[in-house]
Structures are given as structure tokens and as C-alpha cells.
C-alpha positions, 0 to 999 in steps of 0.5 A, a space after each residue: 594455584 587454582 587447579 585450573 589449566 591455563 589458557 591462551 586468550 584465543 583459546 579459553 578453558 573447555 569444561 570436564 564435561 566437554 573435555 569428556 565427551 571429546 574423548 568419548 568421542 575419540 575413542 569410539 572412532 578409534 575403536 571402529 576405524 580398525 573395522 572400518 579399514 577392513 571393510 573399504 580394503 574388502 570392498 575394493 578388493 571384491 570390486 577388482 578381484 570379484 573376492 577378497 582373500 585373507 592372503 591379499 588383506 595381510 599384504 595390503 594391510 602389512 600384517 599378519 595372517 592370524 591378525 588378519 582371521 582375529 579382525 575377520 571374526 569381528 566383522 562376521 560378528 558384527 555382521 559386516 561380512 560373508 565368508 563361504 566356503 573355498 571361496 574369498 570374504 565379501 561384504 555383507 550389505 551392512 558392510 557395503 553400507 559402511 564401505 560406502 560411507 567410508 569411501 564418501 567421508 573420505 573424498 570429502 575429507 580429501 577434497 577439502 584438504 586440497 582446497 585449503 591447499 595441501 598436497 593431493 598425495 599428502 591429503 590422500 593419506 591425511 584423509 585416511 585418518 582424519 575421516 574416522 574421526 570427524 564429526 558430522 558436523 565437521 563433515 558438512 563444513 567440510 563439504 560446504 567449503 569446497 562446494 563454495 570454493 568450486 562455486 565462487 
């Protein structure tokens, strides 16, 4: 034996290197999607409720209060939020720099979906996931694809 992974004819062998940099790749997205979620949730809750609370984010988000002040200290530390006194969390303009790159990378995501044919409901949810992870250039696939669907 080789010590090399089999493939199928239509899929050949990636390199170490390749195979690493995916991963890499993964985990950063893996790591910033937690922040990311937090940071559109905040910002439709500013945009409906004009604050966002610490109370309302553990309910949306279905966790605990104390995960919710350990996630918020982060974004403070980052700089992606604003606390202020007696009053809710609101977005910093860093942070409403990455809710909006977040609300568009998922509308894209979602609009492809439903273009090749999936479920409106089911891309909705599908698109909160795969919208951390795909690449830029995926994105602008994405993008042209649908913008030719509506096109042709």
C-alpha cells in the first residue's frame, strides 16, 4: 500500500497543502460565525426594538444568560459593540459594517439556493450556515448564477 488515499475518477487526490489550507479555512469561519450570529441578531434587534437586551438575545439564540455576557464581552473586545449604562447593546459601526456583510452574504446564498430549486424555507435555514463558510469566490459564482437565471 501507497499510503495514498483512493479516489474516485471524477474526484482526484487534493495535496497536503490544499487539504490544509481548506481546513484552515474552515476553522476561521467556524471561529467568527459565533460572533457573526450575534452581531445580525443584535442588529435586527436594535432595528425593531431600537436596543438590543442581553434577556432578548438568550431567547432568540436559545442559551443561556451567562453564555450570552461571556459571547458579549468578546464583541466588546473586538470592538463590534457598545454597551452603555441602564440601557441595551448596540452595534458599533464595525459591527454594523459585519451585520451587513452578513445580511448580504446570506441573501445571496439564499437566492442561489432557490434558484437551483430548493425550498424557500429550507434555503433560509441552509443559508444561515453555509453563508460563514463560503469563500469569495464561491459568493461571486453564487451571485452571477442567479443574476443570469433572472437574466435569461
Amino acid at each position: 500500500m501507497t499510503g495514498r488515499r483512493k479516489t474516485t475518477k471524477d474526484q482526484p487526490m487534493t495535496g497536503p497543502d490544499a487539504r490544509a489550507a481548506a481546513f484552515q479555512q474552515a476553522r476561521v469561519a467556524r471561529r467568527s460565525e459565533l460572533l457573526e450570529d450575534y452581531v445580525e441578531l443584535i442588529d435586527e434587534l436594535v432595528r425593531a426594538t431600537g436596543e438590543a437586551r442581553q434577556v432578548d438575545i438568550a431567547a432568540y439564540l436559545g442559551v443561556a444568560q451567562p453564555t450570552v455576557a461571556r459571547t458579549l464581552n468578546r464583541l466588546l473586545d473586538a470592538g463590534l459593540i457598545e454597551k452603555k449604562p441602564y440601557r441595551g447593546i448596540f452595534l458599533s459601526e464595525a459591527g454594523l459594517r459585519l451585520a451587513e456583510e452578513g445580511r448580504e452574504r446570506h441573501a445571496i446564498v439564499e437566492t442561489f439556493l432557490i434558484d437551483i430549486g430548493v425550498a424557500p424555507e429550507t434555503a433560509s435555514c441552509d443559508a444561515e450556515g453555509i453563508e460563514h463558510h463560503v469563500s469569495r469566490e464561491t459568493l461571486a459564482a453564487f451571485r452571477a448564477y442567479s443574476i443570469s437565471k433572472r437574466d435569461a
